[in-house]
N, C-alpha and C positions, 0 to 999 in steps of 0.2 A: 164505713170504717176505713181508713188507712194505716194498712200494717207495716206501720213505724216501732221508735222505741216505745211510744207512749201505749200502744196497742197491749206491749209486753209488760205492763205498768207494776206487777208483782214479782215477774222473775226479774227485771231489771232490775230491781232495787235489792235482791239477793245478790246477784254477779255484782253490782256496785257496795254492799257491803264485805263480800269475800276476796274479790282480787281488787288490789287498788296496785298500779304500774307506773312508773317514773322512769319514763327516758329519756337520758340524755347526750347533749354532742360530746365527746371528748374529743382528747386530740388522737391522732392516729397512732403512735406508740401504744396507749392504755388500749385502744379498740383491738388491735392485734394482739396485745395479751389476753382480754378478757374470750377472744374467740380461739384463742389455740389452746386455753385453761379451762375452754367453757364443753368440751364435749363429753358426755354421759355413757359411752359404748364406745365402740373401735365400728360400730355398723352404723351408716348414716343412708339417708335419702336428701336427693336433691329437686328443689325446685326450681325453674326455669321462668322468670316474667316476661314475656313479649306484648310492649302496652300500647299496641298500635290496632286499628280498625278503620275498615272504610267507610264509615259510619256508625255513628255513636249514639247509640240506643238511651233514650230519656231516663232509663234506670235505670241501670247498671251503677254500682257501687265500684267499682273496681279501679284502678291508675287505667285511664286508657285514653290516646291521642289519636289525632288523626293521621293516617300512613301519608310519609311523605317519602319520596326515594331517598331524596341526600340525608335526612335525618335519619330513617332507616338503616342506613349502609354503615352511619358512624356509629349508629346505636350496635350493630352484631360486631360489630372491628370490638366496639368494648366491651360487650360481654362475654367475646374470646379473652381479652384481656384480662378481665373480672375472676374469671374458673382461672388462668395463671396465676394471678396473684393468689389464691385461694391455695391451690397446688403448690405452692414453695412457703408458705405460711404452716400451710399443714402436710406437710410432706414426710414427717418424722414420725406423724402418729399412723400410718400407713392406713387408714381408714378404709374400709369396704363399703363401697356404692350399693343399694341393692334394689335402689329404685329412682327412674327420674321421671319429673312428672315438669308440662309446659303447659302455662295458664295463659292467662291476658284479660284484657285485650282479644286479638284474633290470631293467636299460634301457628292455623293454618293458611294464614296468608304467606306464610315463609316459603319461598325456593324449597324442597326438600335434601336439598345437596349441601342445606346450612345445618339440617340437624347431623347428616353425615360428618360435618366439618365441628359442630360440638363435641358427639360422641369423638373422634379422634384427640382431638382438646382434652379433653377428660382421661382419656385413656394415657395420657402424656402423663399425667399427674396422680391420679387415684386409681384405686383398686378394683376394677367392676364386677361384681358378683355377673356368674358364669350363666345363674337366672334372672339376669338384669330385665326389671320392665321400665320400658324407654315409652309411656303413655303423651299424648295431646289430644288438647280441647279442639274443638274442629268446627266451624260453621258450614252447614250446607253446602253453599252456592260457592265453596271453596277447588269443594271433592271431586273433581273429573276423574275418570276411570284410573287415566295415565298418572294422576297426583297421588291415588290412594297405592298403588303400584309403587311409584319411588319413593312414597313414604317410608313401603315396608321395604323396600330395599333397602334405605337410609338408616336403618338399624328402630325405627320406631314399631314397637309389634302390638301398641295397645290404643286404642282413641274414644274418644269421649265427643259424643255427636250433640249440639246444642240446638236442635229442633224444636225444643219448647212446647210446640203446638201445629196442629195439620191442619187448623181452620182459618182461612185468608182472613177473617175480621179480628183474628187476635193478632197477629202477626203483625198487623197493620197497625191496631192499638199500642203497641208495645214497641212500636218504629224497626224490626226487623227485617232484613235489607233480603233474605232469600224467602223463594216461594213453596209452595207445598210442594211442589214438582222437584225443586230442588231440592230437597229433603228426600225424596223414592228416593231421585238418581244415586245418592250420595249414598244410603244406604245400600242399594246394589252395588256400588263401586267396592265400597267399605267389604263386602260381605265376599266379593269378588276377591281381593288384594288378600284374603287370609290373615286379618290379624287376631291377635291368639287373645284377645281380650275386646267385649266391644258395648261401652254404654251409651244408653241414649237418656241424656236429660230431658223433663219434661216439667211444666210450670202450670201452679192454679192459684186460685185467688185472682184471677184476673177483672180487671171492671165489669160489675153486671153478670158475671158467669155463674151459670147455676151449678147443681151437683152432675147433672145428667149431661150436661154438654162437657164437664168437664172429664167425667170417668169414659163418654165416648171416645175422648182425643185419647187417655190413655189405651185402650182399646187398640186404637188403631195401631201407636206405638208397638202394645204386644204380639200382635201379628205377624211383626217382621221376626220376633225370636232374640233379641240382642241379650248376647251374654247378662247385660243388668240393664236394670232401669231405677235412676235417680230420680224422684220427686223433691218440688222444691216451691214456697210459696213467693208470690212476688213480693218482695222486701222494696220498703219508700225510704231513701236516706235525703235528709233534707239540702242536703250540698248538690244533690242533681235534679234538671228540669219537673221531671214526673213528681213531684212534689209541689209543685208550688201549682202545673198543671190539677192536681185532684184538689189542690183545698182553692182553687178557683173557679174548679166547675165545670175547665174545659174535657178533664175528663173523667169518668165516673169513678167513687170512689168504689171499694174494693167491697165484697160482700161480711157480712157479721160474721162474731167470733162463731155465734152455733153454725154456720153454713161450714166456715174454718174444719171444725170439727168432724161434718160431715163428710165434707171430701176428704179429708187425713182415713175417716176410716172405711168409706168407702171403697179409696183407693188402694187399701191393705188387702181387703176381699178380693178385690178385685184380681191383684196383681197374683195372690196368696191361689187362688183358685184357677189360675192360670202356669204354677206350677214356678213361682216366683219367690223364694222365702227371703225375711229382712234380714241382710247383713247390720244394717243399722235403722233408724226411726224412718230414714229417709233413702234408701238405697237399699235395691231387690235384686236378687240373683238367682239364674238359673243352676249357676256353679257354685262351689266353695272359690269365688273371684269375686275381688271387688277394685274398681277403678275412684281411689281416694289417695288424699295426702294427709289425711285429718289425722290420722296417728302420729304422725311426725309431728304437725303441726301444731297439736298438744302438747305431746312427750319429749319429741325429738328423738334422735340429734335429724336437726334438718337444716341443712344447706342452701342459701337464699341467693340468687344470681339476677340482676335486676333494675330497672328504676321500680320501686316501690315494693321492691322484695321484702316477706319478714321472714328471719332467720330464726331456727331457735337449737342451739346446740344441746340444750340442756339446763348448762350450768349461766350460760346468759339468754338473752333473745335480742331479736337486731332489726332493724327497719331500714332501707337503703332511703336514700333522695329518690323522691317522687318527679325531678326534674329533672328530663332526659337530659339538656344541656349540661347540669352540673354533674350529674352522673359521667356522661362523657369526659366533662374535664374530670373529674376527682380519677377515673382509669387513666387516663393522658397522662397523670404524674405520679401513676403507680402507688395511689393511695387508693385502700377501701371506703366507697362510698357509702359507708354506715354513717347514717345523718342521725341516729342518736341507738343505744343500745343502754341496756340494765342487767342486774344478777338477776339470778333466778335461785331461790334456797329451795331446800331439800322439801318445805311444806306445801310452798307450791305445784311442785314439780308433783309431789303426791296423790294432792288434790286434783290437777290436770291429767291424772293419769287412772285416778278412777274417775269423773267424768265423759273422759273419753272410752272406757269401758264401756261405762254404764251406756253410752251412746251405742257403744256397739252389742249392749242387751245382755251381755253378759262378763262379771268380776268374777276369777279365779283368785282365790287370797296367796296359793304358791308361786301364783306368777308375781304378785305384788310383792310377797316376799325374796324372792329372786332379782327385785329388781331393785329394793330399795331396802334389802338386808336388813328389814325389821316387820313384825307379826302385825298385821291388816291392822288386826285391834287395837293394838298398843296404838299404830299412828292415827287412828279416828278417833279416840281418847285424849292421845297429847291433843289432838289440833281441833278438837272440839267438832269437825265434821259427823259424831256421830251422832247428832241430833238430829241433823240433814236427813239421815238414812232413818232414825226412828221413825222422822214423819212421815216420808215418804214408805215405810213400812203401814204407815198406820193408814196412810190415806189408798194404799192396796197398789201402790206402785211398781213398788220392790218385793222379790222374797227372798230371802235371806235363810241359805241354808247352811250345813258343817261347815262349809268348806268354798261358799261362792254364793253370788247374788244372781240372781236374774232379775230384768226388765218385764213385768207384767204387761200384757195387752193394753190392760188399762193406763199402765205407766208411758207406754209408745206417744202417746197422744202430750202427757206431759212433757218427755224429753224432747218432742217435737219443739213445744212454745219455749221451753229453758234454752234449745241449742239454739234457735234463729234470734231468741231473745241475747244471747251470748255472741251473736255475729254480730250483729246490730250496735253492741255497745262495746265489741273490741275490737274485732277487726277493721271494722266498717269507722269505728271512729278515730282509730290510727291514723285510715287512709283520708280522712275528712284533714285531720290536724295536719298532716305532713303534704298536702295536695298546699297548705294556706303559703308556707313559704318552704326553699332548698334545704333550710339548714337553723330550723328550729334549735332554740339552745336547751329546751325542755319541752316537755310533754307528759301531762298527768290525763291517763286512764284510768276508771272511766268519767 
C-alpha cells in the first residue's frame, strides 16, 4: 500500500463533498480589508514559516528550500517586515497573542538571536499574553548544548524534537540527515536548557516495518520522559520524490491498511500504559500540555507569517506565495504577500470547530454555544451535519451525552484515517497548487 489520498478513498470523498474552497488573488486593497474584517476573537495565535533545510527529505509535504545564506538573510529582513505590516494593519483591534508556534522547513537552523529579534518585532506591535508559548520544531543534529541554552534565553520555552525514529535503517529510508546519537545528544541538551514544554515526534508506516519493530522505537522514545509524544503515519503526496520512488520499486511500498490499524492501537497501549493519556487521536501527554497549532488552524483566529503560510483569521483564511523571491518582493513594497485568500461563513467555521473537537476527543455543546451564539443542535439541524454524528453514533464512534460528545476508543482509530485523510486533501494540496506557480489567479480545493 501507499498511504496517499487514494489509500483514504472513503473519507476523501466525504471532506471532498463537505468543504469545497475557492481562492483567490485579489488586489491588495480588498486583501487588507478582508484580513482586518476577518478576525473571530480579540485572542489570536501566530504561526511562524521558516521553509529552508540542509537537506530535503524525499517526503516531506511541506514549502521547503534549500538553506542558502544570501536567500536566507533576505528572507528574515522580510519576515520582520511581514509581522510590521501585520502590526499597523491590525493595530486598532489591539489583539492578544497567546501562542507562537515555528514550523518549516528546519526552524532550528536559525541563529537563536533571530527569534530574540522576532519576539521584540512582535512586541512593537501586538499584545503578548503574559503566558505566551513561544514553541519550534527542531531537528536533532541542530541541538548543541550552547543552541538549546540560547534558545531558551531567546524567549522560546517550548520545542517539538522531529526524531522520527532511533533505528539507522529507517533514518536512512526516509533520507534524514541526523543520526541516532544525534537525537540522545539533543534530547539531553533539550532536557538540560529547562524548557517548560517538550514533544517528540515519532513516524510509522514506514517501508517493510512491522508492528514490533515499530512500538520498539516508540519505546525507546518513552524512556526519555518528554512532556508528549506525537505519532504520526508517513504521508506520500504525489508532487514529492518518495512517490514516484514506491510506485517504482525503488523503494518498498508501505505496509496494509490492517497492519495501519495495528500500530494505531498498539501504540495507544503502549503509550496509555506508560502513563501517557491522548490529548488528540495522534498526540500523548504526560500533562494537561500539548505542543499543536491545530486549534487555530481549524478555528482560528491564526496569524500566518511566511513564504507558504496559511492564515486563517476566522472570518477569511489566507495562503501566502510559496515563492521566496516574490514573497521578498511583495515585503520590499510593503504589500501582503497573500497570493490568494477566501470568506469563511458562519457554517463552516462551525463545522471546523466541531471536527477539531472531535479530534481532540471531546465536544462541550456550551463551549460551542459561547462561541457561536447558537444551541449545538439547532446548527447540526440547519447544516445537515447531524447525519454525520448519527452514523458515527451508530457505527460506536461517538457517544453522545446531555450535554457533550466524546470520541470512543473505537472512534480514535476512525479520526485517525478522517484527520490524515483531511491533510492529504487540504492542506497538502494547497501547498501542491501554490508550489506550481507565485501568484495563481484561483485555486479550487479540493
Amino acid at each position: 500500500m501507499i498511504l496517499d489520498q487514494n489509500a483514504f478513498a472513503l473519507e476523501s470523498r466525504f471532506i471532498g463533498r463537505s468543504l469545497h474552497m475557492t481562492f483567490r488573488r485579489e488586489r491588495p486593497d480588498i486583501v487588507e480589508k478582508l484580513i482586518a474584517a476577518g478576525f473571530v476573537d480579540d485572542a489570536a495565535s501566530i504561526y511562524i514559516h521558516i521553509p529552508f533545510c540542509r537537506g530535503l527529505c524525499p517526503a516531506c509535504p511541506y514549502v521547503r528550500y534549500l538553506w542558502k545564506d544570501d536567500i536566507a538573510r533576505k528572507y528574515l529582513e522580510a519576515l520582520l517586515g511581514e509581522i510590521q505590516l501585520y502590526g499597523e494593519l491590525l493595530r486598532d483591534l489591539d489583539l492578544k497573542i497567546t501562542d507562537i508556534h515555528v514550523g518549516g522547513g528546519t526552524p532550528s537552523l536559525l541563529d537563536p538571536e533571530i527569534y530574540g529579534n522576532i519576539l521584540d518585532t512582535l512586541k512593537d506591535y501586538f499584545n503578548l499574553d503574559v503566558e505566551l508559548s513561544f514553541g519550534i520544531e527542531a531537528n536533532p543534529e541542530d541541538i548543541s548544548e550552547e543552541k538549546a541554552f540560547r534558545l531558551r534565553e531567546s524567549g522560546v520555552n517550548e520545542i517539538s524534537l522531529g526524531i522520527q525514529y532511533f533505528y539507522r535503517a529507517n533514518l536512512k529510508t526516509l533520507g534524514r540527515r541526523h543520526s541516532v546519537e544525534d537525537s540522545l545528544d539533543a534530547i539531553e541538551n533539550i532536557e538540560a536548557a529547562g524548557f517548560d514544554g517538550f514533544n517528540i515526534d515519532m513516524m510509522y508506516m514506514l517501508p517493510k516495518q512491522t508492528v514490533e519493530e515499530w512500538i520498539e522505537d516508540l519505546k525507546l522514545a518513552i524512556e526519555f520522559e518528554p512532556t508528549q509524544i506525537t505519532i504520526y503515519p508517513l504521508l506520500i503526496v504525489p508532487y514529492r520524490p518518495m512517490y514516484m520512488m514506491m510506485k517504482s520499486g525503488k523503494v518498498p511500498e508501505q505496509p496494509g491498511k490492517r497492519v495501519f490499524k495495528q500500530m494505531y492501537y498498539k501504540a495507544l497501549e503502549t503509550l496509555e500504559d506508560s502513563g501517557y493519556k491522548p490529548m488528540r487521536y495522534y498526540s500523548f501527554s504526560r500533562e494537561p500540555w500539548e505542543y499543536t497549532t491545530v486549534e487555530r488552524e481549524m478555528v482560528g483566529p491564526l496569524i500566518a507569517f511566511g513564504a507558504g503560510a496559511m492564515g486563517f483569521p476566522g472570518h477569511s483564511e489566507y495562503v501566502n506565495t510559496c515563492s521566496i523571491r516574490e514573497y521578498v518582493k511583495a515585503i520590499s513594497k510593503s504589500r501582503l504577500p497573500i497570493a490568494g485568500i477566501r470568506k469563511v461563513e458562519k457554517e463552516e467555521r462551525g463545522i471546523r470547530w466541531i471536527s477539531e473537537r472531535l479530534s481532540a476527543l471531546k465536544l462541550n455543546f456550551i463551549d460551542f454555544k459561547k462561541v457561536f451564539d447558537e444551541e449545538f443542535e439547532d446548527f447540526i439541524k440547519r447544516t445537515g451535519y447531524r447525519k454525520s454524528l448519527i452514523f458515527q453514533r451508530l457505527l460506536g464512534n461517538i457517544k453522545q451525552y446531555a450535554d457533550h460528545i466524546e470520541v470512543t476508543r473505537r472512534g480514535m482509530f476512525s479520526r485517525n484515517l478522517s484527520g490524515w485523510a483531511f491533510v492529504l486533501s487540504i492542506p497538502c494540496k494547497i501547498a501542491e497548487e501554490y508550489l506550481k506557480t507565485p501568484w495563481p489567479r484561483e485555486v479550487k480545493i479540493p
